[in-house]
C-alpha positions in Angstrom: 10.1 73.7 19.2 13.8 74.7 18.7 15.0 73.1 22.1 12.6 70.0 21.2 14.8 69.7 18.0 17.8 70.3 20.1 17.6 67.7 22.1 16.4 65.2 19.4 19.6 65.8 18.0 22.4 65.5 21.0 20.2 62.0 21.3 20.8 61.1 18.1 24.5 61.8 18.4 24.9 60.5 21.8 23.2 57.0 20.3 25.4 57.3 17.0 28.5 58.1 18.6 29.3 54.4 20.4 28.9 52.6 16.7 31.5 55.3 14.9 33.6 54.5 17.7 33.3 50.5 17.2 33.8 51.3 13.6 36.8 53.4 14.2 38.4 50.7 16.2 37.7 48.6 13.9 39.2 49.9 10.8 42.3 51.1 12.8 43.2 47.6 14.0 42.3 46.2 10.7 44.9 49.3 9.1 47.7 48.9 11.7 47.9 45.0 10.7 47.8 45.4 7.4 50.2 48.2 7.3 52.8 45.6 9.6 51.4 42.8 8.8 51.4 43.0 4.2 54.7 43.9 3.4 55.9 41.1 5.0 52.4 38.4 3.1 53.4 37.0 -0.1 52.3 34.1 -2.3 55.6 32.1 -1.4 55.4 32.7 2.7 51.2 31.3 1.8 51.9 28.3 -0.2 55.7 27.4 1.5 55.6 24.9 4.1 57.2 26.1 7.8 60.4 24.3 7.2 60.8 26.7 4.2 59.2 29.9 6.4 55.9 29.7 5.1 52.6 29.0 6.4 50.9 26.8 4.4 50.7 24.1 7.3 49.1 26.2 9.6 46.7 27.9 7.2 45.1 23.8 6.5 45.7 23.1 10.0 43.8 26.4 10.9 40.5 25.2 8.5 41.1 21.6 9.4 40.3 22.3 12.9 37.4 24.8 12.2 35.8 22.2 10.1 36.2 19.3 12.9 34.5 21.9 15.5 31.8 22.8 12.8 31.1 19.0 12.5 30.8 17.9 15.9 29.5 21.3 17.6 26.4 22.1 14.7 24.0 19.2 15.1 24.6 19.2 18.9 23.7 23.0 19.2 21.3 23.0 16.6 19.3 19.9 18.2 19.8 21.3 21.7 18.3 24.5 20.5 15.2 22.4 19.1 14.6 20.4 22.0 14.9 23.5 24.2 12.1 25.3 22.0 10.0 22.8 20.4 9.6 19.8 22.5 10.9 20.6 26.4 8.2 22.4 28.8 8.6 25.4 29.7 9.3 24.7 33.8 12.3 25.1 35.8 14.4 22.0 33.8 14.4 24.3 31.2 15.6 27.4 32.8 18.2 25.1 34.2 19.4 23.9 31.1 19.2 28.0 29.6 20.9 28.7 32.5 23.8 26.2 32.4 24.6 26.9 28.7 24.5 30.9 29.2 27.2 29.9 32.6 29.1 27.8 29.6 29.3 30.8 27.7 31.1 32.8 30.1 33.8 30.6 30.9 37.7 31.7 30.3 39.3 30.1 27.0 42.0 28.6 29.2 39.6 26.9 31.7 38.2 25.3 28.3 42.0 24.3 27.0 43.0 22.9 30.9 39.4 20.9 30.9 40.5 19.6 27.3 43.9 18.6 28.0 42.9 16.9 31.7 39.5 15.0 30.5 40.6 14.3 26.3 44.2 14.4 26.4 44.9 12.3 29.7 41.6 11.0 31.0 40.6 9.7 27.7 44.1 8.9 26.3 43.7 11.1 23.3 47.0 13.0 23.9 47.4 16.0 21.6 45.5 15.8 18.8 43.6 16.9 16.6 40.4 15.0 17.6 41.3 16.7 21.4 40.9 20.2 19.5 37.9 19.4 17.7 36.3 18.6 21.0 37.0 21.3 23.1 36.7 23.7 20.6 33.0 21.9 20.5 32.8 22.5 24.0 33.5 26.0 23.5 31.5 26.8 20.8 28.7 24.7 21.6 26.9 27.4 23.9 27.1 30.3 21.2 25.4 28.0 18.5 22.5 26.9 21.2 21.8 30.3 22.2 21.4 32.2 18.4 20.0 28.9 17.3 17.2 29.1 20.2 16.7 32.7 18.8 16.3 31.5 15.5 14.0 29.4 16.1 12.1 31.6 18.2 11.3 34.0 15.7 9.4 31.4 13.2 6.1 32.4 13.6 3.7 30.4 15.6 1.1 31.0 12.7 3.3 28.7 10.8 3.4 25.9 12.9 -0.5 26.4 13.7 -1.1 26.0 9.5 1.1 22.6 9.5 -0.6 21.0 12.5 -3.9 22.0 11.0 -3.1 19.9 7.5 -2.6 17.1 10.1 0.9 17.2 9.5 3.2 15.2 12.9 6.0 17.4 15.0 8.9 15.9 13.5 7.0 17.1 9.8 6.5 20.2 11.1 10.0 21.0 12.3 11.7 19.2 9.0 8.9 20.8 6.4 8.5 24.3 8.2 10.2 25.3 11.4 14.0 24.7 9.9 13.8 26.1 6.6 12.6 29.3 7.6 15.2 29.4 10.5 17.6 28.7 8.5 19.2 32.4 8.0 19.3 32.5 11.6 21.1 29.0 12.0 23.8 29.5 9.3 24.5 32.5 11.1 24.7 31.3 14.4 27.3 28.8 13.4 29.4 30.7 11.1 29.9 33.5 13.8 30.2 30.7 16.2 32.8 29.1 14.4 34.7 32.4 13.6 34.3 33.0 17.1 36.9 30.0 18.1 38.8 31.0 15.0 41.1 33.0 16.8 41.4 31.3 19.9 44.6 30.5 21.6 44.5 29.2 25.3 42.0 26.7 24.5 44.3 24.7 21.8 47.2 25.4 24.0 47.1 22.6 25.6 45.3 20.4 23.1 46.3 19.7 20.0 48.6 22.1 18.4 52.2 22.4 17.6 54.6 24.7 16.5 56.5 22.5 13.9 55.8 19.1 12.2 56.5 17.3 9.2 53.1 17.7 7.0 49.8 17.7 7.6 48.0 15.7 10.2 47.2 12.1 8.4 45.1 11.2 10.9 42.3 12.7 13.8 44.9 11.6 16.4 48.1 13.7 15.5 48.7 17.2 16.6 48.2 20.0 14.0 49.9 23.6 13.2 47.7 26.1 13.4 47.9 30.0 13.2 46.8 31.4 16.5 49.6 28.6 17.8 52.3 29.7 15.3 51.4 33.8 16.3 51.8 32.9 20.0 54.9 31.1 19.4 56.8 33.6 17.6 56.1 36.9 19.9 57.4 34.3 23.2 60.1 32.9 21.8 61.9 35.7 19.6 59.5 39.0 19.6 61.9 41.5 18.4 63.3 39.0 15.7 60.0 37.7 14.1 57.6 40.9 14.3 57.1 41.4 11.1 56.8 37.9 10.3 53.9 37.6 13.7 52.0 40.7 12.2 51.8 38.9 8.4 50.4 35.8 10.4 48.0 38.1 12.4 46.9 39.2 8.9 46.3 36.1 7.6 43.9 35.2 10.4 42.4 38.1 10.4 41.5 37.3 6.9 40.0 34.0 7.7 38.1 35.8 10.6 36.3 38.4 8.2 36.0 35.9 5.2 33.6 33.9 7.8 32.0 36.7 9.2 30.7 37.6 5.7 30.2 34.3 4.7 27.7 34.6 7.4 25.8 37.9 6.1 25.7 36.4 2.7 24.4 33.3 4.0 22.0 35.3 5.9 21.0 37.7 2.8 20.3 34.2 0.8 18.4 32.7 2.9 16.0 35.5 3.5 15.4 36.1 -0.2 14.7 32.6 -0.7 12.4 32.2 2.4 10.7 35.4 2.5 7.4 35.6 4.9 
């Protein structure tokens, strides 16, 4: 009995002891930032413009392009996602299509940002913009929103669907009236992580849209933008020794645009399940 209970417990350590670590890691990079990184964060350097050694730009430009990707990436994901589930067989296209996005998933960032600057920068005359951003940020994102959407919707039950069809209601009813509102926790969080996902991404605006200094905001889809990871990236080639403190309060910043989204996503999440309990 004693070695029974032994053994239970080296498990149970064993199991536990991966997820400390994670959360460990976590907190220490989170610590070492701040600890660089606040001294250096102060309402001026947030609301200044870059001329002035603020941010301010990059912070907009940083949510402008976030909100482009959201907009373009979501309803192609999400309807991806209910096309894969809810109206394409289940043969081989499917598997093939599955198959493809979970391929698009594990491409490199940079492969992404030389696709984007070769086929919407040049090929399509879009030069560096923010509209090229959006869409290869879109490209980037879009397999992480089809795959936790498919999930999603996956785990409505079927008994649902079966009590909707039975009332005599049509497909596109069912999915509107029933399948989306109680996938909806999973959805919201799909995107949000999606999008926080591409948050911090480099390489793929690279080559794309962004720019280290400009006068303003962008006006207009087709200007470049300023933008965090960019303005990080920047300052450690160009002058690391002389702008390290001023590169951690950036890294900061973005990481608190990165968490903010993540738990905008659990509260989503948390809503959503209260309000369609089953």
């Amino acid at each position: 009995m004693k070695a029974k209970f032994v053994k239970e417990k080296t498990i149970s350590f064993l199991l536990a002891s991966p997820a400390v670590i994670l959360l460990l890691a976590f907190l220490s990079i989170l610590l070492f930032i701040g600890v660089k990184g606040l001294p250096a964060v102060n309402w001026k350097m947030l609301t200044s413009s870059v001329q002035n050694g603020g941010i301010f730009e990059a912070i907009v430009g940083t949510l402008y392009l976030l909100t482009g990707t959201l907009l373009i990436a979501t309803p192609l994901g999400v309807a991806t996602a209910l096309y894969l589930v809810e109206y394409a067989p289940k043969g081989r296209m499917n598997r093939i299509i599955t198959q493809a996005m979970n391929n698009l998933a594990g491409v490199p960032s940079i492969v992404f940002g030389l696709f984007g600057y070769a086929f919407f920068c040049r090929f399509l005359g879009l030069g560096i913009s923010l509209l090229s951003g959006w869409l290869t940020l879109a490209c980037m994102v879009l397999p992480i929103i089809v795959r936790g959407s498919q999930e999603a919707l996956r785990m409505v039950p079927k008994s649902f669907r079966a009590a909707a069809e039975a009332l005599g209601a049509p497909k596109w009813r069912v999915i509107k009236d029933v399948v989306l509102p109680t996938a909806t926790p999973g959805l919201a969080t799909s995107i949000i992580l999606g999008i926080s996902r591409v948050a911090g991404e480099t390489a793929a605006i690279l080559f794309t849209c962004s720019v280290f200094l400009m006068k303003g905001l962008p006006s207009t889809p087709f200007q470049p933008v300023m933008v965090l990871t960019y303005q990080l990236y920047t300052l450690l080639v160009a002058s690391p020794s002389a702008s390290f403190n001023r590169a951690f309060a950036i890294a900061l910043v973005l990481l608190g645009v990165v968490v903010i989204l993540n738990i905008l996503a659990y509260l989503m999440r948390v809503h959503y399940r209260k309000k369609w309990k089953w």
